[in-house]
C-alpha positions, 0 to 999 in steps of 0.5 A: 893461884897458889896450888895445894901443896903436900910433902911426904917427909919420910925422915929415916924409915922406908928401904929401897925396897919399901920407897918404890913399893910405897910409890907403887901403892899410892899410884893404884890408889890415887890414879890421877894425881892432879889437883894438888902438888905433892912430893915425895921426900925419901931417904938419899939412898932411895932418890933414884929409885922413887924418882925411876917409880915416878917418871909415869905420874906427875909426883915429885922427888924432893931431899930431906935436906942438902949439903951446906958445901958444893962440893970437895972433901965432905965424906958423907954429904951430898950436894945440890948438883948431885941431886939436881937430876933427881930432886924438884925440892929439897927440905931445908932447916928442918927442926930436926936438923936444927935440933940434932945438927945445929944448924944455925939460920946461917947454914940453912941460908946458904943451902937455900942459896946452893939449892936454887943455884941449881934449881932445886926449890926449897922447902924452907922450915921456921917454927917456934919450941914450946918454951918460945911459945910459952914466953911469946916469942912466936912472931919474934922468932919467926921474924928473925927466921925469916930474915936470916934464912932469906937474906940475899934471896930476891923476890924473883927467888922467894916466889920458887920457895915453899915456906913450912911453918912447923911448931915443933911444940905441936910435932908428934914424933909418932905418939897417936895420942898426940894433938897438932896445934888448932887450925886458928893457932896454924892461921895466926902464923900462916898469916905473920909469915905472909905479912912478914914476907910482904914487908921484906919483899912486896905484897905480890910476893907474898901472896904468891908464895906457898906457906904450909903446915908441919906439925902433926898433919893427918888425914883427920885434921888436914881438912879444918887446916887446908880451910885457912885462908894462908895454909896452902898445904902440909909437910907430912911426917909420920902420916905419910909412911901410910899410903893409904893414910897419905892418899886421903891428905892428898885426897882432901888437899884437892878440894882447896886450890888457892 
């Protein structure tokens, strides 16, 4: 059975101080966090602290993303043996980064290498723009993400990652009025990348494999895409800065193990 699957992706908000308050609240609000999987991804300077907030529960510490490097003379980056005492999973190939720091199918490759060579689990992120998706080139895409970002990754290693599908056409960026794609648009994907995944590996691997959604996951429409039969879970952005708004998507993730 896959387990429910939910992602806090804090991106740049959140101080130390607010991380391990966060923390603090969605613990008195959730109690018993069993049921479904989630993790919390903060910004680098409040890993240890979330993960010090943590050690009581079974949430778990994930990075927003990991260096292309092991180590050496890279000021400013932070790799996955510096984060492999602290993190079960790290965000990898988020658009963001591919959008803001060019980061090509083959530099998220090689993080996803350098991550499970130190036990970090990927959270790998494809996902088509809306001009792509205007001229019909989603499966193309995603077909081509997935080949490039897995490539020298075994079976035995595709089972450990998290596959999120995230449409950056349907990504809020903080607009309220904003609309995530339709549960059946998620489907349609959730469902190529599976098969997708059991062409390039074989059909047990696939259906072992999470694949979860991206784009504008809130607590009002989590439950009409947890229904699908391929969407195991979200990655949260703007909703999950709200504990209370994040502890009803955990709450309803509940009702779907896999």
């Amino acid at each position: 059975m896959r387990t429910s699957f939910i992602v806090a992706n804090w991106k740049e908000n959140k101080s130390n101080h607010e991380a391990a308050e966060f923390i603090r609240r969605l613990k008195q609000i959730m109690g018993d966090l069993k049921g479904a999987e989630v993790v919390i991804c903060p910004a680098y300077v409040s890993i240890i602290t979330a993960f010090d907030c943590t050690r009581d529960c079974n949430l778990k510490i994930g990075s927003q993303d990991v260096s292309v490097h092991e180590q050496g003379a890279y000021t400013g980056e932070v790799s996955a043996l510096m984060l492999r005492d602290f993190c079960q999973y790290s965000i990898i190939g988020h658009s963001e980064r591919r959008k803001h720091f060019q980061e090509r199918n083959e530099i998220v490759n090689k993080k996803v290498q350098l991550a499970i060579k130190y036990g970090i689990r990927p959270i790998l992120c494809i996902g088509e723009d809306a001009e792509q998706r205007k001229n019909g080139l989603t499966n193309e895409l995603l077909f081509e993400q997935l080949q490039s970002c897995l490539e020298n990754v075994g079976a035995d290693m595709v089972r450990e990652i998290v596959i999120a599908y995230e449409p950056v056409w349907a990504i809020s960026h903080g607009d309220p009025n904003h609309r995530a794609a339709t549960p059946d648009d998620a489907e349609k994907a959730h469902e190529f990348i599976r098969k997708t995944l059991a062409r390039m590996y074989d059909s047990q691997t696939a259906s072992m494999t999470r694949i979860i959604y991206g784009g504008s996951a809130k607590p009002e429409n989590i439950s009409s895409l947890l229904e699908k039969e391929n969407i195991d879970g979200a990655l949260v952005g703007t909703a999950s800065l709200d504990p209370e708004s994040f502890a009803e998507i955990i709450k309803a993730s509940r009702q779907y193990p896999y």
